[in-house]
C-alpha positions as CSV (number, residue, x, y, z in Angstrom):
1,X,-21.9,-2.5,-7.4
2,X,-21.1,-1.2,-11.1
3,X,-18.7,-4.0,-12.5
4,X,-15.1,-3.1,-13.5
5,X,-14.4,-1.9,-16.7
6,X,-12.5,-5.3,-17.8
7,X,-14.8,-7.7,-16.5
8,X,-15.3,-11.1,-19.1
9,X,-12.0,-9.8,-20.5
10,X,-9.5,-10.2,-17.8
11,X,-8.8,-13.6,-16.2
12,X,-8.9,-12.0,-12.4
13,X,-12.5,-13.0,-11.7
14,X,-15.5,-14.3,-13.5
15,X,-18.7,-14.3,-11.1
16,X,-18.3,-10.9,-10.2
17,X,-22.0,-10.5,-11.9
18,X,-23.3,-13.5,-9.6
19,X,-25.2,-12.5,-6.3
20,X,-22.8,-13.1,-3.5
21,X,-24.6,-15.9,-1.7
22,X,-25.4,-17.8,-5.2
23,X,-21.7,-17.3,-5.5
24,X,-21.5,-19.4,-2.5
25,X,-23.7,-22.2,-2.8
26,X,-22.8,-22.9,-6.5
27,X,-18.8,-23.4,-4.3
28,X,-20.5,-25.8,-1.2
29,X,-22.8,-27.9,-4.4
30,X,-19.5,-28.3,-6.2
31,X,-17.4,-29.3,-2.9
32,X,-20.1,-31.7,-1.4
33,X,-20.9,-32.9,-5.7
34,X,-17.2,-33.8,-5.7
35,X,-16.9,-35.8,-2.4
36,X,-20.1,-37.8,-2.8
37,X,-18.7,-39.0,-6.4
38,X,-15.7,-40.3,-4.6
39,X,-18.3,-41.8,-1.5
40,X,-16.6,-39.8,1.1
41,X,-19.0,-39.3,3.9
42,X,-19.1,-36.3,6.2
43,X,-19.8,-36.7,9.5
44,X,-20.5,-32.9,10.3
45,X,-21.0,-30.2,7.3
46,X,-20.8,-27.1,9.1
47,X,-21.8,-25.3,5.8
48,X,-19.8,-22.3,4.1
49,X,-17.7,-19.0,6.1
50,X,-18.6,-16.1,3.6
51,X,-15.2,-14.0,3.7
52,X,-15.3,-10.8,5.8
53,X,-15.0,-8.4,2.7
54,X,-15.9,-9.3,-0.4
55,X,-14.5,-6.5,-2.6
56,X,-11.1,-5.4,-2.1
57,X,-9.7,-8.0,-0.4
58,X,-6.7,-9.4,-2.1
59,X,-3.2,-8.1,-0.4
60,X,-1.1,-9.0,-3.7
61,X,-1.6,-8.5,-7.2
62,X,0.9,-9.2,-9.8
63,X,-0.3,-7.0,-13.4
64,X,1.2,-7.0,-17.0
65,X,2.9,-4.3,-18.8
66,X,1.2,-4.7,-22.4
67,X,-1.4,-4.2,-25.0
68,X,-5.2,-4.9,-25.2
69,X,-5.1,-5.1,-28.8
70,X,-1.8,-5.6,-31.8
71,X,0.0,-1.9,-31.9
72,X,-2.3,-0.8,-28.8
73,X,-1.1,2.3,-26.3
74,X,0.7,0.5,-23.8
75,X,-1.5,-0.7,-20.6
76,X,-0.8,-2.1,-17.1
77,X,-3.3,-5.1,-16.5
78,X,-4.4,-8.8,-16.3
79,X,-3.8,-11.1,-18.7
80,X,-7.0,-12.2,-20.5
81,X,-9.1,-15.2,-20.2
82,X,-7.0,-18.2,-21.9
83,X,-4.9,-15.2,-24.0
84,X,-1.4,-15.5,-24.0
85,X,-0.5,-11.8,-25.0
86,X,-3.6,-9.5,-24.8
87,X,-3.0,-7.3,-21.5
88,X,-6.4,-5.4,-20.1
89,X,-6.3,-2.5,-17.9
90,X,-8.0,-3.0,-14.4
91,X,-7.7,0.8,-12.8
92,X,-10.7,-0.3,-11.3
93,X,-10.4,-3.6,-10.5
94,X,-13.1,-4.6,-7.5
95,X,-10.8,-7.4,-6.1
96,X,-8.7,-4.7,-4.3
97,X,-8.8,-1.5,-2.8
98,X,-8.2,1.3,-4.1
99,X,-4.3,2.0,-3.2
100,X,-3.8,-0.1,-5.7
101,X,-5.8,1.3,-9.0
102,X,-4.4,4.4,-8.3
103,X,-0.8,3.4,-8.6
104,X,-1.6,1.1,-11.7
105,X,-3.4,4.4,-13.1
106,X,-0.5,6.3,-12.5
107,X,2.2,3.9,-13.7
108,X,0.1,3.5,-16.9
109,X,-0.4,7.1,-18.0
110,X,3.6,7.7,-16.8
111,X,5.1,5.2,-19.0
112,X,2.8,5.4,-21.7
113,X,3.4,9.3,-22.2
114,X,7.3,8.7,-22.0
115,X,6.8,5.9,-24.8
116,X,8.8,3.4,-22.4
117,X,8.3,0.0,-24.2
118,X,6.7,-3.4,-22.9
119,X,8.1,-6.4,-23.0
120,X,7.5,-8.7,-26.5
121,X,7.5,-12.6,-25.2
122,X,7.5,-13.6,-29.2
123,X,11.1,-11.4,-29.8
124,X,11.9,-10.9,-25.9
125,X,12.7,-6.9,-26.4
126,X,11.1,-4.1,-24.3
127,X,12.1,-2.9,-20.7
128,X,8.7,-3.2,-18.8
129,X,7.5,-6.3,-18.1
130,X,5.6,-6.7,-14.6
131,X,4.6,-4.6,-11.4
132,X,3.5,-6.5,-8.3
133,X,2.0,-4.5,-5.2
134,X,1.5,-5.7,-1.9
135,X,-0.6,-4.5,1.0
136,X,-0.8,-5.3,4.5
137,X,-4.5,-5.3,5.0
138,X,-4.0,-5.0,8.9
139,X,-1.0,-2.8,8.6
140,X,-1.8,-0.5,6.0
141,X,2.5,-1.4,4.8
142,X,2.6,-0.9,0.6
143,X,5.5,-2.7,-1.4
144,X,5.6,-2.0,-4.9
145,X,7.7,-4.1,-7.2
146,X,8.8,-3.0,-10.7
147,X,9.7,-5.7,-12.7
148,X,12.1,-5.1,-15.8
149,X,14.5,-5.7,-18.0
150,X,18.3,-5.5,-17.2
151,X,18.4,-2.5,-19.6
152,X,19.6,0.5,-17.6
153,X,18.8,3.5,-20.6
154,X,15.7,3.9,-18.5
155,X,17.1,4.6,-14.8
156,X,15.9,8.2,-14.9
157,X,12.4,7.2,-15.9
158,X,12.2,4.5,-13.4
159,X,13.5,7.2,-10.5
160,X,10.8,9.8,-11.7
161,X,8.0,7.3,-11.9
162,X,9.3,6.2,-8.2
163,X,8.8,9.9,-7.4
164,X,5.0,10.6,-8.3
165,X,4.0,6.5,-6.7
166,X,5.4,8.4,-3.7
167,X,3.3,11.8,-4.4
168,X,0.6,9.9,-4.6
169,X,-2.4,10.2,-1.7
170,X,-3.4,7.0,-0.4
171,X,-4.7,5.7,2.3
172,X,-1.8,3.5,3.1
173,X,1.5,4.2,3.4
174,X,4.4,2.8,0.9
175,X,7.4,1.5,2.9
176,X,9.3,0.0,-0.2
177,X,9.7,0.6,-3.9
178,X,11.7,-2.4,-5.9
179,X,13.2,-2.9,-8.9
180,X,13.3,-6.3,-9.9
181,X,15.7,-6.9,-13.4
182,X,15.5,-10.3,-15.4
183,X,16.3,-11.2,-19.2
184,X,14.3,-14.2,-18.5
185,X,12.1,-15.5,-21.3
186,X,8.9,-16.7,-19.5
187,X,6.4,-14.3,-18.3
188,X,6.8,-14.4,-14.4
189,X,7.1,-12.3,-12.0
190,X,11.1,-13.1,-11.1
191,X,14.6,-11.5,-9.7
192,X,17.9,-12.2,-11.1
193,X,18.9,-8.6,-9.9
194,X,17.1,-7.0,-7.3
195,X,17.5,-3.0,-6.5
196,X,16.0,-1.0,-3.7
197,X,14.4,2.4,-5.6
198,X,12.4,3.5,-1.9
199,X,12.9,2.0,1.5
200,X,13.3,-1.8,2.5
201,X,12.5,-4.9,0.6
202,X,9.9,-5.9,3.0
203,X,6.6,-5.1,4.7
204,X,4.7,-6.1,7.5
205,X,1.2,-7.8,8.0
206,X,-0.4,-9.1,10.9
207,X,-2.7,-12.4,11.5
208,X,-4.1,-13.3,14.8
209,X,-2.0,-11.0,16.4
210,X,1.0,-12.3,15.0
211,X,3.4,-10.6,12.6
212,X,4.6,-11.2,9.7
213,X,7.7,-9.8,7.6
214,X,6.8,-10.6,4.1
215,X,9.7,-10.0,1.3
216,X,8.4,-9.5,-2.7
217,X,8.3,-13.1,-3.4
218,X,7.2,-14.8,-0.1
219,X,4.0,-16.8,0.0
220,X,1.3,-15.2,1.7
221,X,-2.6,-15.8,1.9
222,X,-3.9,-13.2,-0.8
223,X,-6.9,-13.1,2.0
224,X,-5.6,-11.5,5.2
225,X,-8.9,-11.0,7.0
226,X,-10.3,-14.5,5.1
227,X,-7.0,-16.6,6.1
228,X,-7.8,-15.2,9.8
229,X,-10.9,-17.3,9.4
230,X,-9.4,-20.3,8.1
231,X,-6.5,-20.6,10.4
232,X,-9.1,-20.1,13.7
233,X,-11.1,-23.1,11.9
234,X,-8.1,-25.0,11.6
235,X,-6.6,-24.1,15.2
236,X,-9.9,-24.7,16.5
237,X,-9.2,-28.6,16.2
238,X,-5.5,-28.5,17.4
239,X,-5.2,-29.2,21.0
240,X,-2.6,-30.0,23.9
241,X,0.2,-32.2,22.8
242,X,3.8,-33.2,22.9
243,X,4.4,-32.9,18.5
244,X,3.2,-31.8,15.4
245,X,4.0,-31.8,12.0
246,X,3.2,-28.8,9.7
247,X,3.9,-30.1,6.6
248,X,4.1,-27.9,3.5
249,X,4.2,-25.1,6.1
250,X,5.1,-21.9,3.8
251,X,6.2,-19.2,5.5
252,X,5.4,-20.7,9.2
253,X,1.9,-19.2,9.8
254,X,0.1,-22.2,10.5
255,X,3.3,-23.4,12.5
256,X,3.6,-20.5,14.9
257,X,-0.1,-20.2,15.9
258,X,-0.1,-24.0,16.7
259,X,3.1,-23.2,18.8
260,X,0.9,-22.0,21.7
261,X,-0.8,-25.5,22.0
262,X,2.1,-28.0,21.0
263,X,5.2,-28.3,22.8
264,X,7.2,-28.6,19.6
265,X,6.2,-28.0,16.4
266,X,8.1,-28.9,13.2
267,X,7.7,-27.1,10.0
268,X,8.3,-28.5,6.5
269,X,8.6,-27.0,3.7
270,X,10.7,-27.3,0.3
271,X,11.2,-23.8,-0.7
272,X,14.3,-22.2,1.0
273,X,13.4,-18.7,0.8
274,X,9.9,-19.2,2.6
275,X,12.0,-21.7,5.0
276,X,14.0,-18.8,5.6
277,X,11.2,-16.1,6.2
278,X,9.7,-18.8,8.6
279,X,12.4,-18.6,11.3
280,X,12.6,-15.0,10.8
281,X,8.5,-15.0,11.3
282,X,9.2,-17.5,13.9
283,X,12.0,-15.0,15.9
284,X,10.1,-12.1,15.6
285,X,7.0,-13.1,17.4
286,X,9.3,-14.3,20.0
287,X,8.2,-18.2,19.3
288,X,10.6,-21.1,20.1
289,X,9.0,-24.0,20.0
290,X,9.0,-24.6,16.5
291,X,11.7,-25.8,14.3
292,X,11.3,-25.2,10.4
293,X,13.0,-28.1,8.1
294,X,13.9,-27.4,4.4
295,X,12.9,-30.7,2.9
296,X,10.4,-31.9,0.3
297,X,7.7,-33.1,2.3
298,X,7.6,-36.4,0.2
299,X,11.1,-37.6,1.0
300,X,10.9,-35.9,4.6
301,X,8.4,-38.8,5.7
302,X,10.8,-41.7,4.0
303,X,12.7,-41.3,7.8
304,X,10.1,-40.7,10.1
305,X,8.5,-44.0,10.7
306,X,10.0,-44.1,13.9
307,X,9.2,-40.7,15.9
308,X,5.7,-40.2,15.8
309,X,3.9,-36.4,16.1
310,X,0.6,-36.8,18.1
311,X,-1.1,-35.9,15.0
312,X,0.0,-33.7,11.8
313,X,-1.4,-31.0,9.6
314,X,-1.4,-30.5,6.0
315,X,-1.7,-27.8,3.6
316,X,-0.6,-29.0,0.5
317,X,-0.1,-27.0,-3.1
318,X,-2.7,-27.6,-5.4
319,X,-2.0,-31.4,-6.7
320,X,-2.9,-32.6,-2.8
321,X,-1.0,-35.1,-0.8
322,X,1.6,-36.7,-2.6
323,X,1.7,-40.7,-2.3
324,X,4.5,-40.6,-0.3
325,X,2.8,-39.1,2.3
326,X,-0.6,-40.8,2.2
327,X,1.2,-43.9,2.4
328,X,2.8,-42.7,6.0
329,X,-0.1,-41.5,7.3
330,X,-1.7,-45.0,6.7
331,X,1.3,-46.5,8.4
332,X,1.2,-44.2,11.1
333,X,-2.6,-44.6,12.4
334,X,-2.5,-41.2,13.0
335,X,-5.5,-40.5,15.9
336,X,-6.3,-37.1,13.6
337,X,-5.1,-35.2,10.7
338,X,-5.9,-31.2,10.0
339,X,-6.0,-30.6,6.3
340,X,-6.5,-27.7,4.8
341,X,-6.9,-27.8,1.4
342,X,-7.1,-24.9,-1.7
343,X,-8.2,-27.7,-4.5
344,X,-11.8,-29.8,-3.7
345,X,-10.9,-31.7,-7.5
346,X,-7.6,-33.2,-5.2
347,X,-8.8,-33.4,-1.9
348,X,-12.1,-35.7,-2.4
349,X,-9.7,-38.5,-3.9
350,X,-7.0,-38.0,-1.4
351,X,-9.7,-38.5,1.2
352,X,-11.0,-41.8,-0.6
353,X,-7.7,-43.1,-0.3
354,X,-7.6,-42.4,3.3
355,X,-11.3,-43.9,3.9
356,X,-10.1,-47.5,4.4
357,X,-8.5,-46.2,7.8
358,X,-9.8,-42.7,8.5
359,X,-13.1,-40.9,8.2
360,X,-14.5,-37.2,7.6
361,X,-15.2,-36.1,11.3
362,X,-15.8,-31.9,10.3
363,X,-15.7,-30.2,7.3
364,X,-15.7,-26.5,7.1
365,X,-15.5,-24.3,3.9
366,X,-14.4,-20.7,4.0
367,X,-14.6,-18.6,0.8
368,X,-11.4,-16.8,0.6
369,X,-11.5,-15.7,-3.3
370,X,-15.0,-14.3,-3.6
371,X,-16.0,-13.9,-7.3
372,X,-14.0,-16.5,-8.6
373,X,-14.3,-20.2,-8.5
374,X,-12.1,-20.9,-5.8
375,X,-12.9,-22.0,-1.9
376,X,-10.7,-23.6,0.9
377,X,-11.3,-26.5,2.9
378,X,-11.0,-27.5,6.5
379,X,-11.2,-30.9,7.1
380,X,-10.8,-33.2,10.5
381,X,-9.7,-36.3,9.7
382,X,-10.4,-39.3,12.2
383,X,-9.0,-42.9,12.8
384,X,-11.4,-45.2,12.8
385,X,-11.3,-47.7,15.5
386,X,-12.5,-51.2,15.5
């Protein structure tokens, strides 16, 4: 496959000139490098899940408004490698399909030719500032989120760009335009004001047969058909029982799909809003079995010494397990523990600290970010008994 036009430059993949399966084992010698330097052994490798597509496959991308170079025609992009300010145009990016270069081509050449200006992080003036799409890979649902300024001298531009993104042939079908306003100073992807230009301000996906409403800023796999791997890998080591813990459960996914083997199942998670989405997630697949907590996980096991889940899984954010909850797992002799994990440079040390009473029963890897340097973990943890 030809390489997109802003590959080395952009900071959205780097091994996209790597041969797929060297792709993969340079990801497994890294992993398997990482736990033998912390002397965690593996009782059974099952080796590396290649993800089902390897172009196109992100569901989410969030781009810059901006300039490749000082005084530059304006661009919509990625940020470049370890470049603060530099924006490059992707309108062929290989990472998704190709809904999505053709709106960022056409919200480029629309906003360049009315001279509508980006936004300056160094002086914090200029309207355009981001424009995150979403897709649901199994539902063909678009949600397009314009992210500007709280200046309103540009409403009629905004309406008419709204206008041609919905003249525009693609293969799926856009069921929500947003405008997202902020007059915040860091470079994210934020709401203070949130206005509905086309539709809803949601979309749906499915996993597993489950489905999922998913708002502009909810958590969700960026790898529909890869996370479909990883969650029957993980669920593939759940079984019968009275309780389980999901802890750092997101927006519920893991949590509902180990609702059909657990006869409660308690969610934990410390963002509201994805707390929130859960229940809804939870109500709309008709599930009610599972009760989602708002609490940070770290504090949440502080007052669980006494009611015990037959065995918990985890899914932490990238800094792994916090102490908190390595020390309750050790004080709970749990008989297993399903961690999934996004981070091998975190998980090999929080499985050394677990070593003194547990040990590596399975691991499975399963790429879901081909071309970069990324891979998930699934890992059955095992009391040892004496």
């Amino acid at each position: 496959m030809q390489l997109c036009s802003a590959f080395e430059k952009c900071g959205g993949c780097s091994k996209l000139n790597i041969e797929y399966n060297e792709q993969l084992k340079s990801k497994e010698n890294n992993v398997l490098d990482l736990l033998d330097q912390h002397q965690v052994k593996v009782k059974n490798y099952h080796g590396v899940t290649p993800s089902p597509n390897i172009y196109g496959y992100r569901n989410k991308m969030e781009y810059s408004f901006g300039n490749e170079y000082k005084d530059g025609p304006l661009v919509l992009g990625l940020r470049g490698k370890k470049k603060k300010f530099d924006v490059y145009y992707t309108p062929d990016c290989k990472l998704v399909d190709d809904d999505f270069n053709k709106i960022v081509i056409e919200t480029t050449q629309y906003f360049r030719n009315k001279e509508i200006p980006f936004r300056n992080y160094k002086n914090h003036t200029g309207f355009l500032r981001n424009l995150a799409i979403r897709k649901g890979l199994n539902t063909d649902e678009i949600l397009i989120n314009l992210v500007t300024s709280t200046d309103n001298m540009y409403t009629k531009h905004v309406e008419k760009w709204k206008e041609n993104i919905l003249n525009l042939k693609l293969e799926g079908k856009i069921v929500s335009i947003i405008q997202s306003k902020t007059e915040s100073k860091a470079n994210v992807v934020k709401a203070d004001e949130m206005q509905i230009l086309f539709g809803k301000d949601y979309f749906y996906e499915k996993i597993l047969d489950l489905t999922f409403k998913i708002k502009p800023f909810s958590f969700f796999q960026t790898n529909t058909k890869g996370a479909e791997v990883l969650y029957k890998t993980a669920l593939s080591y759940a079984h019968e029982s009275d309780i389980v813990y999901d802890l750092y459960s997101g927006t519920g996914t893991i949590s509902i799909l180990l609702a059909e083997k657990a006869k409660k199942v308690y969610g934990i998670e410390i963002v509201k809003e994805a707390v929130e989405a859960a229940k809804e997630n939870a109500k709309l697949n008709n599930v009610d079995n599972v009760e989602f907590i708002n609490n940070d996980v770290k504090e949440f096991v502080k007052n669980q010494e006494n009611k015990k889940p037959d065995y918990i899984v985890v899914d932490p954010p990238r800094p792994g397990l916090h102490p908190n909850l390595i020390k309750f797992i050790k004080n709970q002799k749990f008989d297993k523990i399903i961690y999934i994990s996004c981070n091998p440079k975190t998980l090999a040390p929080n499985l050394k600290e677990l070593s003194e009473l547990y040990q590596v029963s399975d691991l499975h890897l399963v790429d879901m970010f081909p071309h970069t340097d990324h891979i998930e973990s699934v890992v059955l943890v095992r009391r040892k008994h004496s």
